[in-house]
Structures are given as C-alpha cells and as structure tokens.
PADREN-313020 format. One record per residue: residue number from 1; residue in three letters; x negated, y negated, z negated of N, C-alpha, C, O in turn. Coordinates in Angstrom, 1 decimal. Layout:
BEGIN
  num  residu     n_X     n_Y     n_Z    ca_X    ca_Y    ca_Z     c_X     c_Y     c_Z     o_X     o_Y     o_Z
  NUM     ALA       X       Y       Z       X       Y       Z       X       Y       Z       X       Y       Z
...
//
This chain:
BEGIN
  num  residu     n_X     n_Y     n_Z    ca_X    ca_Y    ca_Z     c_X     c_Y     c_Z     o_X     o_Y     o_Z
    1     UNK  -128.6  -110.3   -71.8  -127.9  -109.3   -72.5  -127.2  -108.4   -71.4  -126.8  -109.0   -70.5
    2     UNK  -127.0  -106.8   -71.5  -126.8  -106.2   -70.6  -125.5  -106.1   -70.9  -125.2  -106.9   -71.7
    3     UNK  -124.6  -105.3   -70.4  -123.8  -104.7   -70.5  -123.0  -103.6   -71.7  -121.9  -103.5   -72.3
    4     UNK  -124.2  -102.9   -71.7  -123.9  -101.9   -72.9  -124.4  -103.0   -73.8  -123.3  -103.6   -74.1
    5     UNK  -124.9  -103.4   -74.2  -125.2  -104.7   -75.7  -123.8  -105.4   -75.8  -123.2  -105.4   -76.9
    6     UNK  -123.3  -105.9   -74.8  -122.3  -106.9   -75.0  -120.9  -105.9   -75.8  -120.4  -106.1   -76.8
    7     UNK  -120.6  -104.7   -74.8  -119.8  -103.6   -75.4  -119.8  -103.2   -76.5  -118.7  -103.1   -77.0
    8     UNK  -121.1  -102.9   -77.2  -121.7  -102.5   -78.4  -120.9  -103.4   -79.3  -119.9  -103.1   -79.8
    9     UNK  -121.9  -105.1   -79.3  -121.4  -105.9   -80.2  -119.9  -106.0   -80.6  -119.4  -106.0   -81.7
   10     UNK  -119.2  -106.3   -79.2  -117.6  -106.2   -79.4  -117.1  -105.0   -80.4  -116.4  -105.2   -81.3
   11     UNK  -117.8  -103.5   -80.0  -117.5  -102.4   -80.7  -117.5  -102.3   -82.3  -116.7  -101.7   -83.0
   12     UNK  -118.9  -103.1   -82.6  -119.0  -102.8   -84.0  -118.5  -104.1   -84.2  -117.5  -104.0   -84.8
   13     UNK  -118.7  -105.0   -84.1  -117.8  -106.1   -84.8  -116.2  -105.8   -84.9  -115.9  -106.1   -86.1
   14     UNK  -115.1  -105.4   -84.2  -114.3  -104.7   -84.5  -113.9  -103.7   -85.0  -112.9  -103.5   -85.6
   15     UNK  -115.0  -102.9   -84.9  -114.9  -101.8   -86.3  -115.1  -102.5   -87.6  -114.2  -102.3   -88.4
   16     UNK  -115.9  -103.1   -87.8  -116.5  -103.8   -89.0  -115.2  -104.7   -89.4  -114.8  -104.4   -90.6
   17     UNK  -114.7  -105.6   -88.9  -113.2  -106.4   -89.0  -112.2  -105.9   -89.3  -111.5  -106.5   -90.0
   18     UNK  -111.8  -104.8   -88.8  -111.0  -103.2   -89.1  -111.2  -102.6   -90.8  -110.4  -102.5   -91.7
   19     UNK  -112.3  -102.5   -90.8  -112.5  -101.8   -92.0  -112.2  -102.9   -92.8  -111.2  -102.8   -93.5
   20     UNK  -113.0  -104.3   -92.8  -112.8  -105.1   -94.0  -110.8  -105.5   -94.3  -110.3  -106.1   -95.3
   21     UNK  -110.1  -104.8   -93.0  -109.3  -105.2   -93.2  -107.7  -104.3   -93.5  -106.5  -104.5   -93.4
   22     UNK  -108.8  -103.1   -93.9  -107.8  -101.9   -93.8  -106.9  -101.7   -95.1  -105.9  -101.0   -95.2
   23     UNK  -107.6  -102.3   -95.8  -106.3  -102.4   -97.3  -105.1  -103.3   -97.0  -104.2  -103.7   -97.9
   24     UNK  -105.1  -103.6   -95.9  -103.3  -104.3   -95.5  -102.5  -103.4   -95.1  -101.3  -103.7   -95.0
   25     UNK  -103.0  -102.2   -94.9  -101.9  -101.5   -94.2  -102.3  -100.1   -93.8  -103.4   -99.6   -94.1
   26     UNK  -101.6   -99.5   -93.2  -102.2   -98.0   -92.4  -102.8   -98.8   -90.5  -103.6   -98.3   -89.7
   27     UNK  -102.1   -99.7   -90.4  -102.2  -100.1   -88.9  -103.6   -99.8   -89.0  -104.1   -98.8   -88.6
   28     UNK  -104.4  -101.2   -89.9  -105.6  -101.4   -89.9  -106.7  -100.2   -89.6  -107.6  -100.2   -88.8
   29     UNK  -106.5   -99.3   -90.6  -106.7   -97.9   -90.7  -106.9   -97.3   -89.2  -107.9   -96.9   -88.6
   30     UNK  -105.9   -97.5   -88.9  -105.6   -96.9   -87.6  -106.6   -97.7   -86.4  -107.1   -97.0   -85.6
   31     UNK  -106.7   -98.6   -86.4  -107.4   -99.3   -86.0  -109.1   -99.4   -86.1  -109.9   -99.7   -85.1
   32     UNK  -109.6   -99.1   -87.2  -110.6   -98.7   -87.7  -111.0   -97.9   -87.2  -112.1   -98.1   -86.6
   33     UNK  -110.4   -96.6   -87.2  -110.7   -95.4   -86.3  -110.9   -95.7   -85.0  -112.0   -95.4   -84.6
   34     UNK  -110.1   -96.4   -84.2  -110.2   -96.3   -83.2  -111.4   -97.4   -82.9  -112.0   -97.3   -81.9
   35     UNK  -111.7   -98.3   -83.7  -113.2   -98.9   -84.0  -114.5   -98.0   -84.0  -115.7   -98.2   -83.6
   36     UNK  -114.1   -97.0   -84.6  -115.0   -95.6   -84.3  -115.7   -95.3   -83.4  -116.8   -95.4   -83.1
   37     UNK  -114.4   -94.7   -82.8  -114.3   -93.8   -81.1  -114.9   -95.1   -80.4  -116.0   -94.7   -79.9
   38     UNK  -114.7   -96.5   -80.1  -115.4   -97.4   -79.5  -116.6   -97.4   -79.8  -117.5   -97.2   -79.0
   39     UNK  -116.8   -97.5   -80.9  -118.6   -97.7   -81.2  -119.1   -96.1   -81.3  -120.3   -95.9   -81.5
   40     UNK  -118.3   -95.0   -81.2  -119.1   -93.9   -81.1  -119.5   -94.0   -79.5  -120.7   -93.8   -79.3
   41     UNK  -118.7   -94.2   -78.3  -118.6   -94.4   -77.4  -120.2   -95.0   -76.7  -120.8   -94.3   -76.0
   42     UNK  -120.6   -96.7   -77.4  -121.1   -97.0   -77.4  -122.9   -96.5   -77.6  -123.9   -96.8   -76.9
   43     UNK  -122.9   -95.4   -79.0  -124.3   -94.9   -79.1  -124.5   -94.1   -77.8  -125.5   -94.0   -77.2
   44     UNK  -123.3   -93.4   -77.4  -123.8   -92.1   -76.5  -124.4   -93.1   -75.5  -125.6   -93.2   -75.3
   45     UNK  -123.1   -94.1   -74.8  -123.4   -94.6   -73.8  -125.1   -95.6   -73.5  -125.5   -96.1   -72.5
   46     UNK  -125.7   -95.6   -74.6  -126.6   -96.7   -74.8  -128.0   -95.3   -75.2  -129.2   -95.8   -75.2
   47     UNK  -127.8   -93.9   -75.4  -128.6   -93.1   -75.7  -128.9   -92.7   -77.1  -129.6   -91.7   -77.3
   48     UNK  -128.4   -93.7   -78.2  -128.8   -93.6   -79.2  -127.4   -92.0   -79.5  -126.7   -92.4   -80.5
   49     UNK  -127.2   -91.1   -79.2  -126.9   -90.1   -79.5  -126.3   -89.8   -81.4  -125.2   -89.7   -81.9
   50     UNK  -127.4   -89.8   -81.7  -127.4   -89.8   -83.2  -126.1   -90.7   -83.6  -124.9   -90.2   -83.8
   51     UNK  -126.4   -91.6   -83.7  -125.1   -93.0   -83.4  -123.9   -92.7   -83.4  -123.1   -93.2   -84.2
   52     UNK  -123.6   -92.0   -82.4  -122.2   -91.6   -81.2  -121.9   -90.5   -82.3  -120.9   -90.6   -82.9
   53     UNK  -122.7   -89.5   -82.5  -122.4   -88.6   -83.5  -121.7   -88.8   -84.7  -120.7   -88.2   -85.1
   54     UNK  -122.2   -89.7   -85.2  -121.7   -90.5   -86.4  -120.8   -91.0   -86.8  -120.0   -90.9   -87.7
   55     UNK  -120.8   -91.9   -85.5  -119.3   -92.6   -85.7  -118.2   -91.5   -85.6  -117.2   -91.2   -86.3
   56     UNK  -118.6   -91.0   -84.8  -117.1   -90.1   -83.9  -116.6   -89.5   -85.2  -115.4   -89.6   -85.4
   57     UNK  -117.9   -88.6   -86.7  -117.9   -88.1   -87.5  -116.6   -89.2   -88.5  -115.5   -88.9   -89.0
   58     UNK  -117.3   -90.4   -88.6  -116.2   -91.8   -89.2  -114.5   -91.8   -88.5  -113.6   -91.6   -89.3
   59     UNK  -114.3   -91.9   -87.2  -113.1   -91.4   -86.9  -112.1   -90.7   -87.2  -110.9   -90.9   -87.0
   60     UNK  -112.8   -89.6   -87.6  -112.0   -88.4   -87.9  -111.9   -88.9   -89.5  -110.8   -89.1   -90.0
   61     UNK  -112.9   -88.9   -90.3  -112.7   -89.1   -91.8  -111.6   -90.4   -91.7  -110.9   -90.7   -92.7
   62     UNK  -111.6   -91.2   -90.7  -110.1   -92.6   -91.0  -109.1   -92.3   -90.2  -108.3   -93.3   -90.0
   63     UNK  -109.0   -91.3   -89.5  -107.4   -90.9   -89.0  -106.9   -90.0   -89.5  -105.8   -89.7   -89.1
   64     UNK  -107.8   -88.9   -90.8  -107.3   -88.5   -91.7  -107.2   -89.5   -93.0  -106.6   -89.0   -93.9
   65     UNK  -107.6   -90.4   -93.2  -106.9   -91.4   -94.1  -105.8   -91.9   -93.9  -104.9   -91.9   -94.8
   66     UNK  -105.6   -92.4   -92.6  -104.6   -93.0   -92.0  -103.5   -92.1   -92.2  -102.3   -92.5   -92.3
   67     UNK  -103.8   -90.8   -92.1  -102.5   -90.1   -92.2  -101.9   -89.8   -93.7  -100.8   -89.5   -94.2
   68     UNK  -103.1   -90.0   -94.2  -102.6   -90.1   -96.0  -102.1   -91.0   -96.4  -101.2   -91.0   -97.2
   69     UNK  -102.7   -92.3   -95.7  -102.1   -93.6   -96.1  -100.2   -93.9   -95.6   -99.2   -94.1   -96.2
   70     UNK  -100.6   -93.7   -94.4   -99.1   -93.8   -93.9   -98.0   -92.8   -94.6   -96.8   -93.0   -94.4
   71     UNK   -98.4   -91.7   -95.4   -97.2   -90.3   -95.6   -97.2   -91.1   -96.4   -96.3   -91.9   -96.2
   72     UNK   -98.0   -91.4   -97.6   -98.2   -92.5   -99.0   -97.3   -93.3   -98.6   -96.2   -92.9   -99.0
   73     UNK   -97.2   -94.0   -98.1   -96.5   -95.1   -97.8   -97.0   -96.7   -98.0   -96.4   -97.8   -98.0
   74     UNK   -98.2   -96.4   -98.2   -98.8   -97.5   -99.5  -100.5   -98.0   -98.9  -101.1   -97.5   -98.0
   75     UNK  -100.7   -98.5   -99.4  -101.7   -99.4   -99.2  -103.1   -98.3   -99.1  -103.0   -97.1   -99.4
   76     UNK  -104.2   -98.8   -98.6  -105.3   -98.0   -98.6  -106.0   -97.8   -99.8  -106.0   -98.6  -100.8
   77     UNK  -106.8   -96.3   -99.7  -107.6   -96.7  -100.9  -108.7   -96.5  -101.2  -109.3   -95.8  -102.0
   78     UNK  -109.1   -97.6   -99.8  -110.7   -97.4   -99.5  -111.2   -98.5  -100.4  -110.5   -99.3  -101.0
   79     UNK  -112.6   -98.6  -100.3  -113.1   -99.4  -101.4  -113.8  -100.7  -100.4  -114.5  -100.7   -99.4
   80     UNK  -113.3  -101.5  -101.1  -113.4  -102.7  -100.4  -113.5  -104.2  -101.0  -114.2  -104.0  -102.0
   81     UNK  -113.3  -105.3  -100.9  -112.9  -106.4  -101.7  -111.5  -106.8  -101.7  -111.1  -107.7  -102.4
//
C-alpha cells in the first residue's frame, strides 16, 4: 500500500464517520467538511481530479450547513439514521 492509499483510506473513512455522525451537533458538521477538504485533497493528490472536484464541491455545501446549523442552534438536518 502506498502512501496516497493509506491517506485516502484515513480520509474517507473519516469523512464517512463525520457524516454518519453529524446529527449530534454542528461540531460534527464541521468536521465533515473538513472530511471533505481531506478527501478532496486526496483525489487531486492520487490524479483522480474529478474526485478532488467533488469533494471540495461537498465542503462547501457542509460549511454552509454548518453555519445554518450552529445560527439554528439545533441539531442537523441532514438525512441520516
């Protein structure tokens, strides 16, 4: 396993853990995002381009949640279990 694989994995698994975990709070949220920017990070760095695009696109759509969530005061209301 190289280097970028091992980064990758850490990246989306933490994103992935973030999101399932973002209806506790705005942190989470916040966190999510920045699960983003890591795994957007990740496509550029590895070439998948398209990837990196995407995510980065995800970041922005959950640090504008996050900011709804946190003014709200209240819980997320992303769709989840």
């Amino acid at each position: 396993m190289t280097a970028v694989t091992i980064y990758g994995l850490c990246a989306v698994t933490f994103m992935m853990l973030m999101y399932a975990l973002e209806r506790r709070g705005a942190a989470y949220v916040a966190a999510f995002a920045l699960g983003c920017l890591l795994s957007s990070a990740y496509g550029f760095w590895s070439g998948a381009w398209p990837f990196g695009i995407a995510e980065a696109v995800w970041s922005l759509v959950a640090l504008r949640r996050y900011q709804t969530v946190r003014s709200a005061g209240g819980p997320s209301t992303a769709p989840g279990p």
